[in-house]
C-alpha positions in Angstrom: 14.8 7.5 15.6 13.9 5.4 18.7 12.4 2.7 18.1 9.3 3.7 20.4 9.1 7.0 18.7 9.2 5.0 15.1 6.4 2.6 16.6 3.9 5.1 17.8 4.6 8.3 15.4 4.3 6.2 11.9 1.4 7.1 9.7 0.6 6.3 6.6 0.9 8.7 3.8 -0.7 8.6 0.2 0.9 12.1 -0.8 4.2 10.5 -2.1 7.0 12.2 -4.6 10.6 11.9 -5.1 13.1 10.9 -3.9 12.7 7.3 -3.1 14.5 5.3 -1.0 17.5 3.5 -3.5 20.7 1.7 -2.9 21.9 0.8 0.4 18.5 2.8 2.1 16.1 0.3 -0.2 18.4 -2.8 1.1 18.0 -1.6 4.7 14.3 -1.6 3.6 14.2 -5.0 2.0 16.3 -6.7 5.2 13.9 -5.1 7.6 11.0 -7.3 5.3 13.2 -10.2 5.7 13.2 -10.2 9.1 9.5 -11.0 9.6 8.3 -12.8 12.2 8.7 -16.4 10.0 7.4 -19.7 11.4 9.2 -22.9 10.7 11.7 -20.4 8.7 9.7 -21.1 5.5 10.4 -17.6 4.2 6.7 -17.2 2.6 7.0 -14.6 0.6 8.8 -12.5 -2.3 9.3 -8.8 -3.3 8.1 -7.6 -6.9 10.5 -4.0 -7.0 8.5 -1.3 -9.4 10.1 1.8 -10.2 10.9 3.9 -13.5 9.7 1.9 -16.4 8.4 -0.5 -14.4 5.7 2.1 -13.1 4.7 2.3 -16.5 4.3 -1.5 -16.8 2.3 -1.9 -14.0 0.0 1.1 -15.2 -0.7 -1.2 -18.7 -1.2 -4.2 -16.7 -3.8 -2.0 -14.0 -5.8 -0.7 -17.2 -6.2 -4.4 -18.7 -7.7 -5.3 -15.6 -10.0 -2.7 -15.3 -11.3 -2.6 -18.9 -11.8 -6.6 -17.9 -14.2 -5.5 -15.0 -15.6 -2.5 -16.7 -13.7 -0.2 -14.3 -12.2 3.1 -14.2 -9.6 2.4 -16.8 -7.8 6.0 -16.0 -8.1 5.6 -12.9 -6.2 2.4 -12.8 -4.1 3.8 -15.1 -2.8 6.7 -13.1 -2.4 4.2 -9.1 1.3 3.3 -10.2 1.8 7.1 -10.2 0.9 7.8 -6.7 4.2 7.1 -5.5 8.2 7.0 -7.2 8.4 3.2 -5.5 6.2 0.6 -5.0 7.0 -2.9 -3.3 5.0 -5.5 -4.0 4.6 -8.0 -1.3 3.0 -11.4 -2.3 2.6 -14.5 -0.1 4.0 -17.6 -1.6 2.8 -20.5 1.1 4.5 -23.2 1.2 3.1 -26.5 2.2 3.7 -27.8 5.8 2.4 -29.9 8.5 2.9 -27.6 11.3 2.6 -24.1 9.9 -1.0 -23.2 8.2 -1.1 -20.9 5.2 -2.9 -18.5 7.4 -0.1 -17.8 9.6 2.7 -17.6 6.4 0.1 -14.9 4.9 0.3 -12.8 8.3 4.1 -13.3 7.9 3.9 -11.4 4.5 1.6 -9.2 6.1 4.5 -8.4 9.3 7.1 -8.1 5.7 5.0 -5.0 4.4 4.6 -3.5 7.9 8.7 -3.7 8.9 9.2 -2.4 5.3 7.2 0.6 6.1 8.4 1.2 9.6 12.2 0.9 8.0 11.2 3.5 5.4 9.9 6.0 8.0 12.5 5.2 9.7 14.9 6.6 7.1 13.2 10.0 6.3 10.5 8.5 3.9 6.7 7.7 4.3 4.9 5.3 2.3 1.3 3.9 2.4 -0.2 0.2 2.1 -2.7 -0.2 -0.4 -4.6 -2.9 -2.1 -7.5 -3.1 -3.2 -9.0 -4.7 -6.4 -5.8 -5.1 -7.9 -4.4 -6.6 -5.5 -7.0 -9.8 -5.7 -7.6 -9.3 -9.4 -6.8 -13.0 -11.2 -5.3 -10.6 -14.3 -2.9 -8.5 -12.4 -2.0 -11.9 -10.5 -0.9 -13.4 -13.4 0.6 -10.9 -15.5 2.8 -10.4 -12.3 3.7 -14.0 -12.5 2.2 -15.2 -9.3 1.1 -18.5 -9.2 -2.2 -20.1 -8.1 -1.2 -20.4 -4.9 0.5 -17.1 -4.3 -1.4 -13.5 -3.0 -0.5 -10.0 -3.7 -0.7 -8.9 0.2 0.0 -5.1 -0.4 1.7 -2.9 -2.7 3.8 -0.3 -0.4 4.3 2.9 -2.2 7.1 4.6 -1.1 8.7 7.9 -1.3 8.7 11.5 0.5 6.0 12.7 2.0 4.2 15.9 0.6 2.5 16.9 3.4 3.8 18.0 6.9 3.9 15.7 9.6 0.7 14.5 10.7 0.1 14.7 14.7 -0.1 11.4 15.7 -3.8 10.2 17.4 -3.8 8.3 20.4 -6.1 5.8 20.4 -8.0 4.5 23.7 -7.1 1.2 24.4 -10.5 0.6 26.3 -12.1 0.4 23.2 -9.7 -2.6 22.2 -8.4 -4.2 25.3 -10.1 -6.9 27.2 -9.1 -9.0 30.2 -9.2 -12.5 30.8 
């Protein structure tokens, strides 16, 4: 796919089934992440994989939080399921002089988006959530981030279910200013 095409054809999609990407198509994936924009080449960030079993760990781990915050503990129970992959993307900052934490988060942030564009890339679609769970202090910790780390999406992956979507063209009048 041209990389033009790639750029203004992706979509997100949240109707996701098997197969995933695997093997040498998730690595592509993962080395598309790694090449974020990164400055001062801190590399402030780190994958969490989730697939088979794990699915079913993060799904306990979703419905502790929710019973926590009185929420939909079904519901959180059944988000792992949307999709046959998920990457978890989380921000680890590092301290520096020169580079804010701001602009290492946005890094992560460029990491989920080049993971996605690899993925459709490939033949797959995927979708960037977060969400409560992605803030929550439980699922933070029971994911082993620490204090100073972020969960900055979960990116479900996997085929899409649905058709193509026609891609919208959006007016850049409504965006673009001049100085």
């Amino acid at each position: 796919m041209k990389a033009l095409n790639l750029l203004l054809e992706r979509h997100s999609c949240a109707r996701l089934s098997a197969p995933a990407p695997e093997g040498a198509e998730l690595e592509t994936i993962w080395q598309a992440g790694l090449r974020a924009p990164d400055h001062g080449g801190l590399h402030p960030w780190r994958i969490l994989h989730v697939s088979g079993e794990g699915l079913s760990k993060l799904s306990d781990i979703f419905a502790v939080a929710a019973e926590q915050n009185r929420g939909d503990v079904e519901k959180a129970r059944q988000m792992p399921f949307r999709a046959p992959l998920i990457t978890v993307v989380i921000a680890s900052p590092k301290p520096h002089d020169k580079v804010p934490e701001i602009e290492q988060v946005l890094s992560a942030g460029c990491m989920v988006h080049a993971m996605q564009m690899a993925a459709f890339a490939q033949g797959y679609n995927g979708i960037w959530r977060t969400g409560p769970m992605a803030y929550d202090p439980i699922v933070k910790q029971k994911l082993g981030l620490a204090e100073h780390e972020h969960i900055v999406g979960f990116l479900y992956l996997g085929s899409s279910q649905i058709s193509k979507v026609p891609s919208r063209t959006l007016s850049t009048d409504q965006f673009v200013s001049w100085l």
